[in-house]
N, C-alpha and C positions, 0 to 999 in steps of 0.2 A: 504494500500500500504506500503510495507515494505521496509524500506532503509537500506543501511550503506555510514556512510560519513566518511573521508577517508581525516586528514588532511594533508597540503603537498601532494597534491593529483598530483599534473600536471606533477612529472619527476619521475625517479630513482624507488625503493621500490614502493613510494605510485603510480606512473600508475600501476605499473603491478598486485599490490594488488586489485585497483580499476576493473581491467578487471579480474582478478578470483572471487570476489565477484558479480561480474552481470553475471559469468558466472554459480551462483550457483542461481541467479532468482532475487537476488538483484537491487533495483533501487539506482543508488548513485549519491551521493552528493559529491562535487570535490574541495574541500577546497585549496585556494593558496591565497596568499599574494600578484604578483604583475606579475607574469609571464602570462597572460592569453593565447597569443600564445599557451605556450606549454599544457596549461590547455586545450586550445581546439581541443587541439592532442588529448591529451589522453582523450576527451569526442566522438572522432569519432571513438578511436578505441573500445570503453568500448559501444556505440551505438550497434556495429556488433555482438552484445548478447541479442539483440532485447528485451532493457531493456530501461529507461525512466535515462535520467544523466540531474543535474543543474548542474551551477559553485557557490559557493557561495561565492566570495571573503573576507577575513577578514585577520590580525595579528593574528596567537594568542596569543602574548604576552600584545595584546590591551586588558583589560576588556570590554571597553567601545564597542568597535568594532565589539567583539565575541558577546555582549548582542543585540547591534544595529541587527547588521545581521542575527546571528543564533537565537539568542531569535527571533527577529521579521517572520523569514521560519517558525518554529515551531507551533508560535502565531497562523498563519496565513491555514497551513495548519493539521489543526486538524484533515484527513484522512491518513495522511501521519504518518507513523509511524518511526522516527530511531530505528531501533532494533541491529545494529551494528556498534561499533564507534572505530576506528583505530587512534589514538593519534600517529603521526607519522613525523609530521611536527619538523625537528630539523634545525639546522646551526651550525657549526665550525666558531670558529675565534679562529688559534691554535696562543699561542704565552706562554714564560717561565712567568712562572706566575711573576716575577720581573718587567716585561714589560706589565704586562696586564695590558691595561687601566679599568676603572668606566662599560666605553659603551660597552665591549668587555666582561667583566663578565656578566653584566645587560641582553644584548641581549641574550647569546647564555642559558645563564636560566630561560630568559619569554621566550623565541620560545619552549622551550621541556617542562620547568619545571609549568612555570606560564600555560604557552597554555594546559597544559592536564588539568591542576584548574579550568580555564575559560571555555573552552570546554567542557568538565566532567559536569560540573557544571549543565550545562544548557539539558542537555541530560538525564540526570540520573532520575529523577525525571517520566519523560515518561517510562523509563524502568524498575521500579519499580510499577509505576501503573498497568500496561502491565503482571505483573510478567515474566517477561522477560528482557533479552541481554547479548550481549556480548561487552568486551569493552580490546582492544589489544592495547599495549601500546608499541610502537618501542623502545626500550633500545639499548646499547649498549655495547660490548666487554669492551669500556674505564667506563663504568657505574660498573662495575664488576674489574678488574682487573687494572684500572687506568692505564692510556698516560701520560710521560712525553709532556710538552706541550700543554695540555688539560687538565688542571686543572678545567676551565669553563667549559667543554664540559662532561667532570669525574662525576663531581657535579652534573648535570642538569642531566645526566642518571641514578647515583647510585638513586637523590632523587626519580627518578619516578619510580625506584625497589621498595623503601620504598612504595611510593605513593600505587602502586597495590599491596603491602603484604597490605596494609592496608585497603583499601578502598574494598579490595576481601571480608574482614570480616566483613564488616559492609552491605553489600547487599547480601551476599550468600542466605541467606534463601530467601531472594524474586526472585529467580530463574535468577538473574545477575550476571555472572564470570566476572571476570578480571583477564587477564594475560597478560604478557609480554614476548617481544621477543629481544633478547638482540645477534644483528648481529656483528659480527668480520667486516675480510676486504670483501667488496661486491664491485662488481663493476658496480659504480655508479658513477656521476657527485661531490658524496662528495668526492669518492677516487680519480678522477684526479689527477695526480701532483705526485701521492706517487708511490718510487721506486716501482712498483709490482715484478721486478725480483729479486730484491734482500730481500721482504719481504716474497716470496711466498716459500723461503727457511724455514722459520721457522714456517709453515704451515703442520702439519702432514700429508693432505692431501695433498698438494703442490701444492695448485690454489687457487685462489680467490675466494669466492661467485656470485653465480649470481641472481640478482634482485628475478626471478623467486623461486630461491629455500626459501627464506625469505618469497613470498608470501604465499607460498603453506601451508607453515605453519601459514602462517595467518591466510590464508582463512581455515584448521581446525580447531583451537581455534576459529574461528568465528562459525562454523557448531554446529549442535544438539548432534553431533556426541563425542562433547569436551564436555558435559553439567556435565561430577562429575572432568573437571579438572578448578580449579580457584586458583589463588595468585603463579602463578607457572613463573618461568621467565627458557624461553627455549632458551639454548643456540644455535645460528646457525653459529659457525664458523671455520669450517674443522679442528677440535680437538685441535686447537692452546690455548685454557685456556677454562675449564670445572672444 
């Protein structure tokens, strides 16, 4: 039984990622931290692709939490294979870096930076036995051309560019890519709040992203179809910095 789990799985990006990847026969796994509600939204809408969905709750900034939980699913179900893992799970805490507190760096670099280590970690190993996977790692616009105001947020994206140029070479030969997708403005429950009429000006395309168009590209780089593209970070953000 082939999986993809899918951290940050219950809103934004990761539902609608999770419903094209069952929509290509995938059984998945629904990673979230604390929202379960909307978790089990999007495990009714990701069912209507007559696919098998768990939720598997954890941090992934916790070591301890990722081993407990996802080590123990893994442990336990030795038919079940992840063959696709979407490292997607991020948070903003925007503030000038002179004001940024300890907790406000710390956090928003375990949620993206730590949580693909831990996560990664414990998955890889299968996918290498397997000689197979794919493993998509959600970057961002600020990961690449840095935000005022997101210094924490800059950091924790640029390292997980690093993270997949790196980690793509060190498992290529055992038929495991890794790529990255590195979204501009989407809209999403992260962008609330931000002018959109006055940033969508400086958007070549001159709109937003939509959830969907970041999936679609997911769910390639996840397909058989991507298997000579690895260490590749794609940009998805209506031509505003390429």
């Amino acid at each position: 039984m082939k999986y993809a789990l899918v951290t940050g799985g219950s809103r934004g990006i990761g539902r609608v990622v999770c419903q094209k990847l069952a929509e290509q026969g995938y059984h998945i796994l629904i990673n979230f931290k604390s929202n379960r509600i909307e978790a089990e939204k999007t495990a009714e809408l990701v069912r209507a692709s007559g696919v098998e969905v768990e939720l598997i709750p954890f941090n992934t900034a916790d070591h301890s939490q990722v081993e407990s939980v996802l080590g123990s699913w893994i442990e336990k179900n030795k038919e079940k294979h992840i063959e696709i893992l979407v490292n997607n799970a991020g948070i903003r805490q925007d503030t000038l870096l002179m004001w940024m507190t300890d907790m406000q760096w710390k956090d928003v670099l375990g949620t993206s930076l730590d949580g693909f280590f831990h996560v990664t970690q414990q998955v890889i190993s299968g996918m290498l036995q397997r000689r197979y996977g794919r493993i998509i790692n959600v970057a961002s616009l600020s990961g690449i051309k840095g935000m005022p105001g997101q210094t924490n947020y800059s950091a924790a994206k640029a390292g997980l560019i690093g993270a997949t140029k790196a980690l793509a070479q060190e498992v290529g030969r055992r038929g495991v890519t890794v790529n990255a997708v590195a979204p501009g403005f989407i809209r999403t429950d992260m962008t609330t709040g931000l002018k959109e009429d006055e940033l969508k000006s400086l958007i070549p395309v001159q709109r937003f992203g939509e959830p969907e168009e970041v999936a679609d590209a997911i769910a390639f780089l996840a397909s058989p179809k991507a298997s000579y593209i690895t260490a590749e970070v794609l940009n998805i953000n209506g031509g505003l910095y390429s």
